[in-house]
Biopython code that builds the backbone (N, CA, C, O; Angstrom):
import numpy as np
from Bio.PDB.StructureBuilder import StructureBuilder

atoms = [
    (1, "UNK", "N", (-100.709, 139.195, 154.086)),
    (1, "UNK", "CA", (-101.053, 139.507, 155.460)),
    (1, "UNK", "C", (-102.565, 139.625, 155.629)),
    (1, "UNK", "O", (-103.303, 139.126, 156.479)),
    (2, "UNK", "N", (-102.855, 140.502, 154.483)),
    (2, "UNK", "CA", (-104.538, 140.437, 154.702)),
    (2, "UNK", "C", (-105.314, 139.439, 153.833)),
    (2, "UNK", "O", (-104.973, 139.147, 152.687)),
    (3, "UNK", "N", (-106.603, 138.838, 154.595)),
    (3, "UNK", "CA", (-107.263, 137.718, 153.670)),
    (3, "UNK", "C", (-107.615, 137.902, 152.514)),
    (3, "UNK", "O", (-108.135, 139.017, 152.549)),
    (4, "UNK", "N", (-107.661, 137.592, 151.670)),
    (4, "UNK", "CA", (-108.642, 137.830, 150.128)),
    (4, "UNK", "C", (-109.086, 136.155, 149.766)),
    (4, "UNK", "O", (-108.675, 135.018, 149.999)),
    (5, "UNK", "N", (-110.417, 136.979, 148.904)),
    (5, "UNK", "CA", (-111.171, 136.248, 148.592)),
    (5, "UNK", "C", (-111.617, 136.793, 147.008)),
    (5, "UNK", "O", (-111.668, 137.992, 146.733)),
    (6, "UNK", "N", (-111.991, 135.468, 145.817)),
    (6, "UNK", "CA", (-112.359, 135.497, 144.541)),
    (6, "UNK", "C", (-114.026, 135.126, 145.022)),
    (6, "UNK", "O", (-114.472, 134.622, 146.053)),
    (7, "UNK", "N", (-114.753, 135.672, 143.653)),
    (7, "UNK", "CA", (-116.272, 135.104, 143.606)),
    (7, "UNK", "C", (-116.261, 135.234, 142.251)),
    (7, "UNK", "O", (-116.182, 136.252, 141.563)),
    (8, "UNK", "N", (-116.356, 134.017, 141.929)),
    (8, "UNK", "CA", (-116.998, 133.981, 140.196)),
    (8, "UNK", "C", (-117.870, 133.259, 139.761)),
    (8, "UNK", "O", (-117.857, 132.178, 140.351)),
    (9, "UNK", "N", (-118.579, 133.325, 139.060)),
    (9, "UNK", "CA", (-119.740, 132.856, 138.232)),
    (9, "UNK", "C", (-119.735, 131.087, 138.136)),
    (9, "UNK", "O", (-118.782, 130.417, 137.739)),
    (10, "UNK", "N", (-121.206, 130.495, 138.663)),
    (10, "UNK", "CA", (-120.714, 129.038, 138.416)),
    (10, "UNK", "C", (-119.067, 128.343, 138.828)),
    (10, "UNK", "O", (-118.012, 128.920, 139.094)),
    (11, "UNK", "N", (-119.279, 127.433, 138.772)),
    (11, "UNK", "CA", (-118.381, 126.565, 139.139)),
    (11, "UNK", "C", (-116.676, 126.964, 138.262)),
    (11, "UNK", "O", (-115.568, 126.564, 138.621)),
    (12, "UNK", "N", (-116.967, 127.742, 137.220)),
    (12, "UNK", "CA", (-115.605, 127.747, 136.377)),
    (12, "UNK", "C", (-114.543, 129.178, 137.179)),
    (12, "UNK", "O", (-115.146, 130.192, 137.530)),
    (13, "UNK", "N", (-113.236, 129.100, 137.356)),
    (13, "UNK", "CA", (-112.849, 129.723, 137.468)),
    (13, "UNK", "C", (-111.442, 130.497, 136.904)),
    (13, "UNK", "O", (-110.340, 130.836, 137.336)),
    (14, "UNK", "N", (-112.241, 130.545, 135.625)),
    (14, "UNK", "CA", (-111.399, 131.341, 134.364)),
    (14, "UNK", "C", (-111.985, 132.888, 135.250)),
    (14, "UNK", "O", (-112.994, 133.224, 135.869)),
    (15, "UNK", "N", (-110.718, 133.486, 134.868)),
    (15, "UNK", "CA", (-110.553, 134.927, 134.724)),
    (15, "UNK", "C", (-111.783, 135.292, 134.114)),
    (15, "UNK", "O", (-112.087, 136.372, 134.620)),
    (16, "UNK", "N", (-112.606, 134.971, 133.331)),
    (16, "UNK", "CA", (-113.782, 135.565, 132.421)),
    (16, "UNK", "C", (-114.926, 135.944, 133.036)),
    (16, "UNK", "O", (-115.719, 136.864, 132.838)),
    (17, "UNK", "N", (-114.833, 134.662, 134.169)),
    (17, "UNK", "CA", (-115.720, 134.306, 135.385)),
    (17, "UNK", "C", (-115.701, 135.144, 136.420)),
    (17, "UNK", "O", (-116.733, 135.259, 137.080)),
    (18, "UNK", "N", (-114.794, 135.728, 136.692)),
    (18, "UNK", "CA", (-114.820, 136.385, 137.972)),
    (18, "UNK", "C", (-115.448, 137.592, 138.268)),
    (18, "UNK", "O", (-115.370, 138.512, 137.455)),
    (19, "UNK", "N", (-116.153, 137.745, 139.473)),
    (19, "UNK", "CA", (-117.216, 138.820, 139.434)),
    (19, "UNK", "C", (-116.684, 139.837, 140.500)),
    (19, "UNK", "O", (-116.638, 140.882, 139.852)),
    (20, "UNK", "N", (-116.361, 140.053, 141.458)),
    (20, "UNK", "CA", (-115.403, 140.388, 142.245)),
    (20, "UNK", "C", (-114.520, 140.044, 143.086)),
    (20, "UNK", "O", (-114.387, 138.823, 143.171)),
    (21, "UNK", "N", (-113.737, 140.774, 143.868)),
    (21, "UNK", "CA", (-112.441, 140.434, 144.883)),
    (21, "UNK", "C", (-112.622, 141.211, 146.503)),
    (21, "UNK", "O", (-112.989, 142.373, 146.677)),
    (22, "UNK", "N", (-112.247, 140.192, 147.610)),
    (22, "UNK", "CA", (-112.451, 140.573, 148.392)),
    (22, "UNK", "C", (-111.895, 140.532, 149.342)),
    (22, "UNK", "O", (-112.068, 139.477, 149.953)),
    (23, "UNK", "N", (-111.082, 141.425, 149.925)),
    (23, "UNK", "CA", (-110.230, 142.273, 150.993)),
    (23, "UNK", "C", (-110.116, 142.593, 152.466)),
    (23, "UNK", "O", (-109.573, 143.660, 152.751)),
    (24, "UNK", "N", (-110.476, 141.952, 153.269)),
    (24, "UNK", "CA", (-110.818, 142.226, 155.056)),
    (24, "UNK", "C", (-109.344, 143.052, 154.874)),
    (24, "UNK", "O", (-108.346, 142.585, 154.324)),
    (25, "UNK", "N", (-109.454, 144.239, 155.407)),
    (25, "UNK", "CA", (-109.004, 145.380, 155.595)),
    (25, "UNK", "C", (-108.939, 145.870, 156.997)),
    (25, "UNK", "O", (-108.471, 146.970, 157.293)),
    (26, "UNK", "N", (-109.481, 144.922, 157.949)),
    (26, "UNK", "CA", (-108.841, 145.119, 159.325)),
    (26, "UNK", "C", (-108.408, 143.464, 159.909)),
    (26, "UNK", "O", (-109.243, 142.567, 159.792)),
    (27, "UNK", "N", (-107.323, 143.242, 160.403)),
    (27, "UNK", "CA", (-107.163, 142.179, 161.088)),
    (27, "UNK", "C", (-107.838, 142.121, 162.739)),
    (27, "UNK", "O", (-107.491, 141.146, 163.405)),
    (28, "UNK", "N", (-108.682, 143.026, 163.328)),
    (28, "UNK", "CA", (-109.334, 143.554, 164.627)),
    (28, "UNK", "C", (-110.583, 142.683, 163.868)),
    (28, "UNK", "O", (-110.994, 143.004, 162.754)),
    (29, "UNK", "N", (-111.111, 141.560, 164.622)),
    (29, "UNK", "CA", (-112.562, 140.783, 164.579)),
    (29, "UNK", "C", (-113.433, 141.157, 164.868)),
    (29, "UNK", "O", (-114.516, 140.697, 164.504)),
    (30, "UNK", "N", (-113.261, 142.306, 165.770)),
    (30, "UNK", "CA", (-114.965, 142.684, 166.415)),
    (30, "UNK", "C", (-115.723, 143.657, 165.805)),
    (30, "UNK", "O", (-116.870, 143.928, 166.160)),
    (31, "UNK", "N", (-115.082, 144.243, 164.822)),
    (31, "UNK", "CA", (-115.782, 145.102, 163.591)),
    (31, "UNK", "C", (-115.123, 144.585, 162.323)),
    (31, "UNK", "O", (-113.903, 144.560, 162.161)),
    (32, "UNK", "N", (-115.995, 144.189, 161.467)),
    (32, "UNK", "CA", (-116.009, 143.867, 160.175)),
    (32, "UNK", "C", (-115.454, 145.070, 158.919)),
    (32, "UNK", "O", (-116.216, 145.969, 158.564)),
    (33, "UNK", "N", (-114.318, 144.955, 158.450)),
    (33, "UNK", "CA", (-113.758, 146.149, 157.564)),
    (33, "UNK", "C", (-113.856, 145.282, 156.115)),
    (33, "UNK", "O", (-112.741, 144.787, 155.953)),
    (34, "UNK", "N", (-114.478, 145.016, 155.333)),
    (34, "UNK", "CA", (-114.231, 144.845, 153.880)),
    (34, "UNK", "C", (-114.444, 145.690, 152.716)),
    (34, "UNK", "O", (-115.429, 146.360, 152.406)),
    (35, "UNK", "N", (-113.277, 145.521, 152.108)),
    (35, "UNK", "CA", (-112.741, 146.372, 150.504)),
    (35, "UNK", "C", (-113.211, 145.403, 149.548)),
    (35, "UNK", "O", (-112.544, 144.381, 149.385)),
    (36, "UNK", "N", (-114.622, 145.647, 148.681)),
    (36, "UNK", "CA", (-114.953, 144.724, 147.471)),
    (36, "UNK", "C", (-114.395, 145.784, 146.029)),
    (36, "UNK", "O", (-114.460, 146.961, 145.674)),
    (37, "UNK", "N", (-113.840, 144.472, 145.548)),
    (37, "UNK", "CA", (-113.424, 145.142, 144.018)),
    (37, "UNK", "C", (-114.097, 144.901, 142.887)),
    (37, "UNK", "O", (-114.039, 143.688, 143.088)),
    (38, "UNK", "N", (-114.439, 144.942, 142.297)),
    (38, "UNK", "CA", (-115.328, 144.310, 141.086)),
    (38, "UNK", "C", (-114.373, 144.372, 139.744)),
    (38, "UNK", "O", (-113.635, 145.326, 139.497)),
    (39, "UNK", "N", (-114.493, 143.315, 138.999)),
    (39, "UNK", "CA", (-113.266, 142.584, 138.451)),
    (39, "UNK", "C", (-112.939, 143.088, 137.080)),
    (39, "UNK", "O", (-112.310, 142.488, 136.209)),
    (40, "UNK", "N", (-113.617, 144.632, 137.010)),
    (40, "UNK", "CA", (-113.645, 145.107, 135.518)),
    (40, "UNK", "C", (-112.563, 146.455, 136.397)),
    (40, "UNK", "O", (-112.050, 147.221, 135.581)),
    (41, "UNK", "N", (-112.249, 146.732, 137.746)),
    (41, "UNK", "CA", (-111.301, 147.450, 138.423)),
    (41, "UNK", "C", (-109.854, 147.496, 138.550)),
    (41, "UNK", "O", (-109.197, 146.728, 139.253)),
    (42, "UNK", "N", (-109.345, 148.540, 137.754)),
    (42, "UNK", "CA", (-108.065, 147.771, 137.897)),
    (42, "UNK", "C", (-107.167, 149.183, 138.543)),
    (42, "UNK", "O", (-105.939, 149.134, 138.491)),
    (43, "UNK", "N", (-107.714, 150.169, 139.021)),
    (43, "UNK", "CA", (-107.604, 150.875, 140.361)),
    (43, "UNK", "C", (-107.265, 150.139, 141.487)),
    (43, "UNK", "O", (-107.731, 149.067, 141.872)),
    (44, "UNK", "N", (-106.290, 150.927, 142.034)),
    (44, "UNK", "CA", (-105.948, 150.511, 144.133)),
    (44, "UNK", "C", (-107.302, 151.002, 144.698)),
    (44, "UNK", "O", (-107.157, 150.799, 145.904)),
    (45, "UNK", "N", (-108.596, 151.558, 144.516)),
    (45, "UNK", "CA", (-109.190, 151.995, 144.894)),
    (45, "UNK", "C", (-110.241, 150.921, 144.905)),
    (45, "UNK", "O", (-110.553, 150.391, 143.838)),
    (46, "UNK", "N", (-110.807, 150.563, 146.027)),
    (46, "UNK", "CA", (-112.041, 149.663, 146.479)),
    (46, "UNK", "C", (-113.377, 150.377, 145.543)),
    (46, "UNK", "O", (-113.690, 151.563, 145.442)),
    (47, "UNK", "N", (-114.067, 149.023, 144.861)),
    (47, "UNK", "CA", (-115.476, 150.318, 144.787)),
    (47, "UNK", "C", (-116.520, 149.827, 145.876)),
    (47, "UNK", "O", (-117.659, 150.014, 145.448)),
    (48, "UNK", "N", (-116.515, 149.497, 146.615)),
    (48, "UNK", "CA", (-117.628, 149.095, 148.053)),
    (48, "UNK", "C", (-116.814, 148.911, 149.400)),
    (48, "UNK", "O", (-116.244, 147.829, 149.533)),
    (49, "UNK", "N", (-116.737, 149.520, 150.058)),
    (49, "UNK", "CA", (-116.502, 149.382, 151.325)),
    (49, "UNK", "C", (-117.813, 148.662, 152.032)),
    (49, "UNK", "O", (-118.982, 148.884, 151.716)),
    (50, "UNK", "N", (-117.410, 147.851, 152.944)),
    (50, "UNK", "CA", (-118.963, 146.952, 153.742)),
    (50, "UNK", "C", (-117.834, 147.088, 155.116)),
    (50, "UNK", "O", (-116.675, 146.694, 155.251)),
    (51, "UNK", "N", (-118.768, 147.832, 156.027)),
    (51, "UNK", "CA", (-118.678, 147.783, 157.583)),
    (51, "UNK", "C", (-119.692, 147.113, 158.623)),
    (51, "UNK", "O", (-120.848, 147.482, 158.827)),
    (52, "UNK", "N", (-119.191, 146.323, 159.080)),
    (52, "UNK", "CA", (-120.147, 145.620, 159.914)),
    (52, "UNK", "C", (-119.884, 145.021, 161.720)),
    (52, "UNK", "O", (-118.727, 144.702, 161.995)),
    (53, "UNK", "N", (-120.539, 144.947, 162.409)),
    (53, "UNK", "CA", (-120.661, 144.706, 163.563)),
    (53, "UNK", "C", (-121.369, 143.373, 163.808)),
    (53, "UNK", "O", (-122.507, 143.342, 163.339)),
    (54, "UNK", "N", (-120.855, 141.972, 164.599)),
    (54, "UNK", "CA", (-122.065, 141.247, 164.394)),
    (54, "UNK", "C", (-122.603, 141.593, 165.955)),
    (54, "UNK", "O", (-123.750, 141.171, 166.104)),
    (55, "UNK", "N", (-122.061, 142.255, 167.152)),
    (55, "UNK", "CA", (-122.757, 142.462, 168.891)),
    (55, "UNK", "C", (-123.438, 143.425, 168.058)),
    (55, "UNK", "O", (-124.629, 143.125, 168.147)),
    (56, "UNK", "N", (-123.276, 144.730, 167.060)),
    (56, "UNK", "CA", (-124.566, 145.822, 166.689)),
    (56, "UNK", "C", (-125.414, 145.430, 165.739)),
    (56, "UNK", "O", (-126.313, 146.246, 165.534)),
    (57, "UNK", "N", (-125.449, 144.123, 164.858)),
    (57, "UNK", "CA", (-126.302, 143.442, 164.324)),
    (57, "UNK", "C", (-126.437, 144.191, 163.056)),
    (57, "UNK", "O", (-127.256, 144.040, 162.149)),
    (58, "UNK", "N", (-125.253, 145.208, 163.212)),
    (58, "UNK", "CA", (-125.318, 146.297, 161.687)),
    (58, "UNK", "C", (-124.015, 145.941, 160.309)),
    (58, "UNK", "O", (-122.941, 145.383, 160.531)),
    (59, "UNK", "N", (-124.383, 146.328, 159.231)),
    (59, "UNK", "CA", (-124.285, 146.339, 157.840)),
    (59, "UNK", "C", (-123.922, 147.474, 157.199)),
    (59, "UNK", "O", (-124.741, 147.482, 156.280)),
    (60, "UNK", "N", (-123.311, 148.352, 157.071)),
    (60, "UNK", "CA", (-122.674, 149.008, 156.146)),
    (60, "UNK", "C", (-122.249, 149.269, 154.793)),
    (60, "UNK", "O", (-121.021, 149.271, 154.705)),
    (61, "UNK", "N", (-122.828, 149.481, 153.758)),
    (61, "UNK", "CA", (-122.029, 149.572, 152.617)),
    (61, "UNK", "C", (-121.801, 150.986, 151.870)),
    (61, "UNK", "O", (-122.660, 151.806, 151.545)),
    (62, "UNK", "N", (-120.281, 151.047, 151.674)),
    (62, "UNK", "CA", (-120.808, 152.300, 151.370)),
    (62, "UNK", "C", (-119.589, 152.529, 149.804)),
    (62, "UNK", "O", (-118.691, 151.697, 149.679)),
    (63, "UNK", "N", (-119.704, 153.582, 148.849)),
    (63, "UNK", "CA", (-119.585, 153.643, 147.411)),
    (63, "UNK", "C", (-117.789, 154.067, 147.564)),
    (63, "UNK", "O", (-117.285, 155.041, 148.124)),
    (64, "UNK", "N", (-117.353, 153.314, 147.082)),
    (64, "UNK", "CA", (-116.105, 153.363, 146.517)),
    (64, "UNK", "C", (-115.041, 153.863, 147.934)),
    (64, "UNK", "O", (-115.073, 153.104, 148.902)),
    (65, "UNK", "N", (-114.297, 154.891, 148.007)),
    (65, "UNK", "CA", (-113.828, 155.505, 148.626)),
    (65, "UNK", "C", (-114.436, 156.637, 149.424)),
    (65, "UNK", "O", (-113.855, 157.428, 150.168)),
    (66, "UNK", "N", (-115.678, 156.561, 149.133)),
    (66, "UNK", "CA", (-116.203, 158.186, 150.044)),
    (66, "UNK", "C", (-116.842, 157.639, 150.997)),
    (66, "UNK", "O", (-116.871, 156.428, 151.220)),
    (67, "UNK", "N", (-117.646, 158.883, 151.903)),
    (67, "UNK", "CA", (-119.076, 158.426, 152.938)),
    (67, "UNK", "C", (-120.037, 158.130, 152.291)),
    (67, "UNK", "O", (-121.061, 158.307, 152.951)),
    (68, "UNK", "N", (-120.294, 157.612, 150.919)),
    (68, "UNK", "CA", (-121.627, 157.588, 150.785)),
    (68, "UNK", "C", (-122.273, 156.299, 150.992)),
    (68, "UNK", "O", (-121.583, 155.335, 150.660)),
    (69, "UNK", "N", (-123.303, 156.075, 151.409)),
    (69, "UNK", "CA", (-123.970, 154.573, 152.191)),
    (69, "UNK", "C", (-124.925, 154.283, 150.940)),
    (69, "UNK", "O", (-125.930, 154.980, 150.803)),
    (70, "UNK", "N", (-124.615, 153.217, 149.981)),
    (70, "UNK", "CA", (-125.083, 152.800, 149.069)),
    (70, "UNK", "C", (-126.485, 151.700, 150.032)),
    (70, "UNK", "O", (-127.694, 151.866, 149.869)),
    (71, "UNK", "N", (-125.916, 150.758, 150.877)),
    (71, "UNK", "CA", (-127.243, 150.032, 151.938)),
    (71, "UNK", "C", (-126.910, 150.193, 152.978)),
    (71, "UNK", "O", (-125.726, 150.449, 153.194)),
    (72, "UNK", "N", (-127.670, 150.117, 153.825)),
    (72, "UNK", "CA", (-127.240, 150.165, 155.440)),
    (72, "UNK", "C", (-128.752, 148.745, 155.778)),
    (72, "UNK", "O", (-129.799, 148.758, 155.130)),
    (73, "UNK", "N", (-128.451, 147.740, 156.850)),
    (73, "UNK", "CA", (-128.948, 146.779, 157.364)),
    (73, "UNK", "C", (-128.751, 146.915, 158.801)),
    (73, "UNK", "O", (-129.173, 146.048, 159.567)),
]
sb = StructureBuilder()
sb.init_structure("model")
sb.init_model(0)
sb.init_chain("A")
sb.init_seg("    ")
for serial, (resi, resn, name, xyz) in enumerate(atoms, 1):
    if name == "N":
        sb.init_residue(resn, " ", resi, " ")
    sb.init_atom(name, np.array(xyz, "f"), 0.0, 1.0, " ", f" {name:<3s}", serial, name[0])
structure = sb.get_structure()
């Protein structure tokens, strides 16, 4: 139901390769909800949440499951 997405290293895409996984976590378009996993995770738990707006021109990222804002753009 929800999109995901792989990112791995170079063109190969062995399991060895893979650098993280990625989750749109709202099906609503006009705010941006993504859950990044990083591929050494093997927790239900996201470690980056990224919130974004493209009408507020804003960026969000924030650490695992909490409020904390690792970047903001």
């Amino acid at each position: 139901m929800h999109d995901r997405w792989e990112a791995y290293r170079g063109q190969n895409t062995n399991a060895k390769n893979l650098i993280f996984t990625l989750k749109r976590s709202s099906l609503i378009h006009f705010k941006t909800k993504l859950d990044v996993f990083l591929a050494s995770n093997t927790k239900d738990v996201c470690d980056f949440k990224v919130r974004g707006s493209w009408s507020e021109r804003s960026c969000i990222v924030y650490a695992g499951g909490s409020n904390i804002i690792v970047a903001q753009v």
